[in-house]
mmCIF file of the C-alpha atoms, coordinates in Angstrom:
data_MODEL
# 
_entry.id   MODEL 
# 
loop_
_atom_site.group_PDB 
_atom_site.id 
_atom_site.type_symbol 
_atom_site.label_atom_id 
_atom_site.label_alt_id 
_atom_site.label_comp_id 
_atom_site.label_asym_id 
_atom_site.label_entity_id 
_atom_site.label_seq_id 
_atom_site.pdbx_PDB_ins_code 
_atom_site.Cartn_x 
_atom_site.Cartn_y 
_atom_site.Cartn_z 
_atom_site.occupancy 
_atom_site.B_iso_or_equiv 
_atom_site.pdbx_formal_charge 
_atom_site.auth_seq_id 
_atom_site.auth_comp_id 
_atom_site.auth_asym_id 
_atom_site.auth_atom_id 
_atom_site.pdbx_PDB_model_num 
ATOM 1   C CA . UNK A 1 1   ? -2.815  -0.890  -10.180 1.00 0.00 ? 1   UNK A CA 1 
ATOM 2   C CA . UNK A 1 2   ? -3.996  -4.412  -9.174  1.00 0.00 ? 2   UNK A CA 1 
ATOM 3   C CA . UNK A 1 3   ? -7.469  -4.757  -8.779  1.00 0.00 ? 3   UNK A CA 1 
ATOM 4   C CA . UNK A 1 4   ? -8.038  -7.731  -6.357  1.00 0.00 ? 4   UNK A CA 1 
ATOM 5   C CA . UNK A 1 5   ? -7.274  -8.023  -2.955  1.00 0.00 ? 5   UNK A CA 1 
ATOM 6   C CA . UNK A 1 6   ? -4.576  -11.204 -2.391  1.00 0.00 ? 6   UNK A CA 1 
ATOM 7   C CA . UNK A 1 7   ? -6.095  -14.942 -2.169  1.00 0.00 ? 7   UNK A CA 1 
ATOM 8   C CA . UNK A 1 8   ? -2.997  -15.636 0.435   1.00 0.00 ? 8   UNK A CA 1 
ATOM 9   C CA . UNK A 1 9   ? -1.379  -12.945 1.918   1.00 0.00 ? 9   UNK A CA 1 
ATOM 10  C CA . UNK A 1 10  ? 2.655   -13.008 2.020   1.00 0.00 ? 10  UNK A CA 1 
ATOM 11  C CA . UNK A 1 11  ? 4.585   -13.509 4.683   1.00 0.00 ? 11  UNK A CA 1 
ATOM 12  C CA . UNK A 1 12  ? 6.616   -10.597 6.451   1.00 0.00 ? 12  UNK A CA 1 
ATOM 13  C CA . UNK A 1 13  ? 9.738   -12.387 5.565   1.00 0.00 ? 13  UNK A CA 1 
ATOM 14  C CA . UNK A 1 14  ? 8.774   -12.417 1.564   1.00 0.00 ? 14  UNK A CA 1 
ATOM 15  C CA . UNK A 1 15  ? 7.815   -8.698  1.485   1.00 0.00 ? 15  UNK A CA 1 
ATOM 16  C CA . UNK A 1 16  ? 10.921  -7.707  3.430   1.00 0.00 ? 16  UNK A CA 1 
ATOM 17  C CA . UNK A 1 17  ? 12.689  -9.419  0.428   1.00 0.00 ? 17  UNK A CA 1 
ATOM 18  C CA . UNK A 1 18  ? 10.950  -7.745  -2.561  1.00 0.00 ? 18  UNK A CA 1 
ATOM 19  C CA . UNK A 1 19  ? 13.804  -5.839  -4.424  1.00 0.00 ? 19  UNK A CA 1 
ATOM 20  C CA . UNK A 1 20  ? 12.661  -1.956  -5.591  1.00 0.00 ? 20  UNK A CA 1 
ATOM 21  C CA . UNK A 1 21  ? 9.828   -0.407  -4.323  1.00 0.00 ? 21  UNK A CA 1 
ATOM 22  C CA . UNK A 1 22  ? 6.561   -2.004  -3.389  1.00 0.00 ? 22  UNK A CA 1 
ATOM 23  C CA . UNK A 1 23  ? 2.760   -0.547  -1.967  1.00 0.00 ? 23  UNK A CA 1 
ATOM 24  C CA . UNK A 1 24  ? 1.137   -2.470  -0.087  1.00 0.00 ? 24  UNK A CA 1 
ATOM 25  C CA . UNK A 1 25  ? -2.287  -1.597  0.475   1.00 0.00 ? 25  UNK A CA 1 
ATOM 26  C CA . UNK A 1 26  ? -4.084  -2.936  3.272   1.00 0.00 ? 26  UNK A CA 1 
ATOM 27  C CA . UNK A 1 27  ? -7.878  -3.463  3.734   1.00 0.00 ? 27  UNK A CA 1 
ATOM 28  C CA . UNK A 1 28  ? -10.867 -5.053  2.653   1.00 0.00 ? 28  UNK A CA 1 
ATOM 29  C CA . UNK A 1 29  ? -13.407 -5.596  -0.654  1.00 0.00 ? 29  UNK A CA 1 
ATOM 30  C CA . UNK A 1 30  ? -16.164 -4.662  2.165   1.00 0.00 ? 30  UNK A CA 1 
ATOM 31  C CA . UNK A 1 31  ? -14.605 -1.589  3.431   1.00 0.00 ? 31  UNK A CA 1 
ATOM 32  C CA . UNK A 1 32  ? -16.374 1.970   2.708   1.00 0.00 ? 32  UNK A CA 1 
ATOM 33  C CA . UNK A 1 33  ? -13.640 3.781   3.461   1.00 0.00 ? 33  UNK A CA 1 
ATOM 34  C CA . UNK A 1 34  ? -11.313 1.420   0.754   1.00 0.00 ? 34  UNK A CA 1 
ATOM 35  C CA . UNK A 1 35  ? -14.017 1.088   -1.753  1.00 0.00 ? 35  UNK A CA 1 
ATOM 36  C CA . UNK A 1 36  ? -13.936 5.206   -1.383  1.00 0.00 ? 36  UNK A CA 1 
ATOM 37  C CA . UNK A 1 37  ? -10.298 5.839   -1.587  1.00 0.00 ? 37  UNK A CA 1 
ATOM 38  C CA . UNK A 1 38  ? -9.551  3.025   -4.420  1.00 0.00 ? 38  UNK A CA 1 
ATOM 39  C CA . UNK A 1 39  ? -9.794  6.088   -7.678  1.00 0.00 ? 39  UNK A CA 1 
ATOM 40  C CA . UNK A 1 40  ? -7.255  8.001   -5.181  1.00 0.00 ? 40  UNK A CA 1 
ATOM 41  C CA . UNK A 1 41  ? -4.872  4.803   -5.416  1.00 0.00 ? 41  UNK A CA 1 
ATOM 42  C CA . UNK A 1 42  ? -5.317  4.192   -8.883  1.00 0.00 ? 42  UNK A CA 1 
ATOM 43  C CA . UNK A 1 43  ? -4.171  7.876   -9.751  1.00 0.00 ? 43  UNK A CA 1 
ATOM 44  C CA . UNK A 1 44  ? -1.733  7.939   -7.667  1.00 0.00 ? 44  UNK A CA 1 
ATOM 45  C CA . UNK A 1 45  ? -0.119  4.325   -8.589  1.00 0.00 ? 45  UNK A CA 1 
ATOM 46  C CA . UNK A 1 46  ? -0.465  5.454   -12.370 1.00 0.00 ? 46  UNK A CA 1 
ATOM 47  C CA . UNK A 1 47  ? 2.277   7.975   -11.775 1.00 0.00 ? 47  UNK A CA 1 
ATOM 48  C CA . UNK A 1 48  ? 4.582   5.237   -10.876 1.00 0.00 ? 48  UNK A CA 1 
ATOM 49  C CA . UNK A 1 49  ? 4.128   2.236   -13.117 1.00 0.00 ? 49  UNK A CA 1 
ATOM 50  C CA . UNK A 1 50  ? 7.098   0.685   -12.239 1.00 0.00 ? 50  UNK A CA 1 
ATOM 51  C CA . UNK A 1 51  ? 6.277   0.174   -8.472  1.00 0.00 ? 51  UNK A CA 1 
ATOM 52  C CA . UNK A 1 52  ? 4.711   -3.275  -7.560  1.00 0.00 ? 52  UNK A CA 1 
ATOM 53  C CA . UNK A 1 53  ? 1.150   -3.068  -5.662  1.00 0.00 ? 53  UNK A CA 1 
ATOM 54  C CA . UNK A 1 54  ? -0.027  -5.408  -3.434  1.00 0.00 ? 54  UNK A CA 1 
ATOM 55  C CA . UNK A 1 55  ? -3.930  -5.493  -1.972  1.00 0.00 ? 55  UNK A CA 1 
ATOM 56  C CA . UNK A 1 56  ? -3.542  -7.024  1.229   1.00 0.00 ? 56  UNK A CA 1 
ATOM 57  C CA . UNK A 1 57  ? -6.990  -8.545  2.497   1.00 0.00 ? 57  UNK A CA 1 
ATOM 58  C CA . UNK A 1 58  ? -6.261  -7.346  6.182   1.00 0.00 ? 58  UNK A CA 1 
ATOM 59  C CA . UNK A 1 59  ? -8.472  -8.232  8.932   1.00 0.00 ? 59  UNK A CA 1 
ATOM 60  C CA . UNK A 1 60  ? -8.217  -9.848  12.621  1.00 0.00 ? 60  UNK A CA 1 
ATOM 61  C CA . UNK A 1 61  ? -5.398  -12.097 13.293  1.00 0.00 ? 61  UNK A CA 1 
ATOM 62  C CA . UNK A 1 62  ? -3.576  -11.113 10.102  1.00 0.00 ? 62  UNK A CA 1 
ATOM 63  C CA . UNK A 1 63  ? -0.239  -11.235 10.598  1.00 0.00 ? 63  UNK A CA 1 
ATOM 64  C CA . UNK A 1 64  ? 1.092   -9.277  7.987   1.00 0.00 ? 64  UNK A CA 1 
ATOM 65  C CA . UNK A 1 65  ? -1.035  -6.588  8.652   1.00 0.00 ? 65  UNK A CA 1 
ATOM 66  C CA . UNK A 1 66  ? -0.376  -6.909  12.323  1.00 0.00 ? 66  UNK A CA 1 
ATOM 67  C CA . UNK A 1 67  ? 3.443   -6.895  11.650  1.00 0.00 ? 67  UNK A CA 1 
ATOM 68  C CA . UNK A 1 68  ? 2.565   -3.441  9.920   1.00 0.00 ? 68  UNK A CA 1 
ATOM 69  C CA . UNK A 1 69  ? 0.502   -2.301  13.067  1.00 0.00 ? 69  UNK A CA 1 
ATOM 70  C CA . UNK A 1 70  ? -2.358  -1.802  10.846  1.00 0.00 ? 70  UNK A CA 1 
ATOM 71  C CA . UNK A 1 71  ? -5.436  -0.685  12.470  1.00 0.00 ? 71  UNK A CA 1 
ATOM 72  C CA . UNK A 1 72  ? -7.356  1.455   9.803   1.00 0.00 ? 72  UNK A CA 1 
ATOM 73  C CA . UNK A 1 73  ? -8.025  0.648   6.598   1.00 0.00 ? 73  UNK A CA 1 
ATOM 74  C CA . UNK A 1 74  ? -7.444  1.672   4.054   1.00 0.00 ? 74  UNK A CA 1 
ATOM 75  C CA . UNK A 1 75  ? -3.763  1.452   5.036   1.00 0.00 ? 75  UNK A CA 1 
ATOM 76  C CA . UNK A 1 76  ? -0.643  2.062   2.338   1.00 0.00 ? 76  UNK A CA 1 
ATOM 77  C CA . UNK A 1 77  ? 2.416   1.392   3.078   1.00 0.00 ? 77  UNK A CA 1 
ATOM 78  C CA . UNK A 1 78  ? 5.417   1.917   0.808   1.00 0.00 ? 78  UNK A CA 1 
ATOM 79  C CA . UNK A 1 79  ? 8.635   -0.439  1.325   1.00 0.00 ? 79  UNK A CA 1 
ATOM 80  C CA . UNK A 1 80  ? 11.488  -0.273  -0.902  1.00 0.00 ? 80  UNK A CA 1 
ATOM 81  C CA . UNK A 1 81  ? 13.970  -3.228  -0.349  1.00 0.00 ? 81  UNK A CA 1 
ATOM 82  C CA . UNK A 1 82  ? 12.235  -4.145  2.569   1.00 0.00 ? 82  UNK A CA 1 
ATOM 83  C CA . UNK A 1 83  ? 12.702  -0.693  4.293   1.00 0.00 ? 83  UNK A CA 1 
ATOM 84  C CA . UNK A 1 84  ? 9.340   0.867   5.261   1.00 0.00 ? 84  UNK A CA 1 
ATOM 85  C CA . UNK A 1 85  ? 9.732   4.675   3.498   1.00 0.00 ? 85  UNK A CA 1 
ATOM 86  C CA . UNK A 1 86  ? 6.166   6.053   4.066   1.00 0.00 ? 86  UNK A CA 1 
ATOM 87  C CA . UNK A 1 87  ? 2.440   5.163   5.181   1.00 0.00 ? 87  UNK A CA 1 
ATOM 88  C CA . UNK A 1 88  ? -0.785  6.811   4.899   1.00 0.00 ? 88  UNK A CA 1 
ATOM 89  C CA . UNK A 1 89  ? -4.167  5.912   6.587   1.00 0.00 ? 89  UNK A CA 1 
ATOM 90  C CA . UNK A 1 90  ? -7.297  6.078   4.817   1.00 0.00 ? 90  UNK A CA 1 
ATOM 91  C CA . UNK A 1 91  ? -6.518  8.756   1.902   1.00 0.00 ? 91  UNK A CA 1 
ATOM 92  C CA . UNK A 1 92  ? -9.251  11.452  1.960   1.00 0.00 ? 92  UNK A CA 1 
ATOM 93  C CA . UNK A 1 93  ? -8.057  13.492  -1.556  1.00 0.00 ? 93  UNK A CA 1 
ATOM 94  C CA . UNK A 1 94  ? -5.592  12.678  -4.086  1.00 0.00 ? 94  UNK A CA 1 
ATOM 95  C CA . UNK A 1 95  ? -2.414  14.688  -2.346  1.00 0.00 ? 95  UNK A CA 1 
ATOM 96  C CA . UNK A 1 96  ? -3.050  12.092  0.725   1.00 0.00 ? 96  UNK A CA 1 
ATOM 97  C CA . UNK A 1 97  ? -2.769  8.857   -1.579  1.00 0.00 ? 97  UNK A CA 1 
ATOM 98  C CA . UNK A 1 98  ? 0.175   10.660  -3.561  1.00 0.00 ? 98  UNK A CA 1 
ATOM 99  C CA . UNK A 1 99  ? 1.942   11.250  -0.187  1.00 0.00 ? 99  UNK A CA 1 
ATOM 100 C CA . UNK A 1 100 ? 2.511   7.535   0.390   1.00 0.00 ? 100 UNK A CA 1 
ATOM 101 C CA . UNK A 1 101 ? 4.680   7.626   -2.774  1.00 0.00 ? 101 UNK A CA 1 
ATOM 102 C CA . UNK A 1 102 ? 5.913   10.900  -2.214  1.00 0.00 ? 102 UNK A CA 1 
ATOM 103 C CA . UNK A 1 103 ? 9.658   9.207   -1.567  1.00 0.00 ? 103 UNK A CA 1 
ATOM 104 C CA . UNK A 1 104 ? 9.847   7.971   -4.964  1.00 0.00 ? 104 UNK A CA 1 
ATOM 105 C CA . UNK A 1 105 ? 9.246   10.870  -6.278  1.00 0.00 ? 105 UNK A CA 1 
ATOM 106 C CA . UNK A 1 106 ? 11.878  12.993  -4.538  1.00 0.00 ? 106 UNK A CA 1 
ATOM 107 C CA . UNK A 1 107 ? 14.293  9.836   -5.784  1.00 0.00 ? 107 UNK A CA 1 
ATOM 108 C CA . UNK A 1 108 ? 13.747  10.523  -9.213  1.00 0.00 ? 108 UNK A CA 1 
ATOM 109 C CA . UNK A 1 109 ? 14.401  14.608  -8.532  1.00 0.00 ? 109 UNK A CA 1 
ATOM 110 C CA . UNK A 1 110 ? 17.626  14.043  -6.972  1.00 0.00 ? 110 UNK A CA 1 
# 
């Protein structure tokens, strides 16, 4: 899980290009509600070491998060080869922060 939030956030064009699966996890070091749901994240990213994780310092005038349509945070979004496959919007419990990664998990089944 990666503990800091970006310095400089990508661009829409560079995540769309990421091969494999990526989070992206959008909020802020001030947030509550992120600073609440980061243990959630970490369990739920340690099932899946091999997906990349990306804090995304969100906030006004973003444009990455904008080009998500964030509005809440904390906001994950899960991308694989620059296909969005699942979001979720400020995890409550550990099934809601498992359910953005919930499509990789159906991948390995099959």
């Amino acid at each position: 899980m990666t503990e800091d939030y970006c310095e400089q956030e990508p661009t829409r064009a560079e995540v769309d290009a990421l091969p494999g699966a990526t989070l992206l996890e959008f909020g802020s070091p001030f947030c509550g509600h992120c600073l609440r749901a980061q243990p959630l994240i970490e369990a739920a990213t340690a099932a899946h070491p091999g997906v990349r994780h990306l804090k995304i310092f969100d906030g006004r005038g973003r444009p990455l998060g904008r080009s998500f349509r964030v509005k809440l945070w904390p906001t994950l979004v899960l991308v694989q080869d620059g296909v969005e496959l699942a979001r979720v919007v400020r995890p409550q419990d550990a099934s809601a922060a498992a359910a953005a990664l919930a499509p990789l998990t159906r991948d390995d089944e099959s």
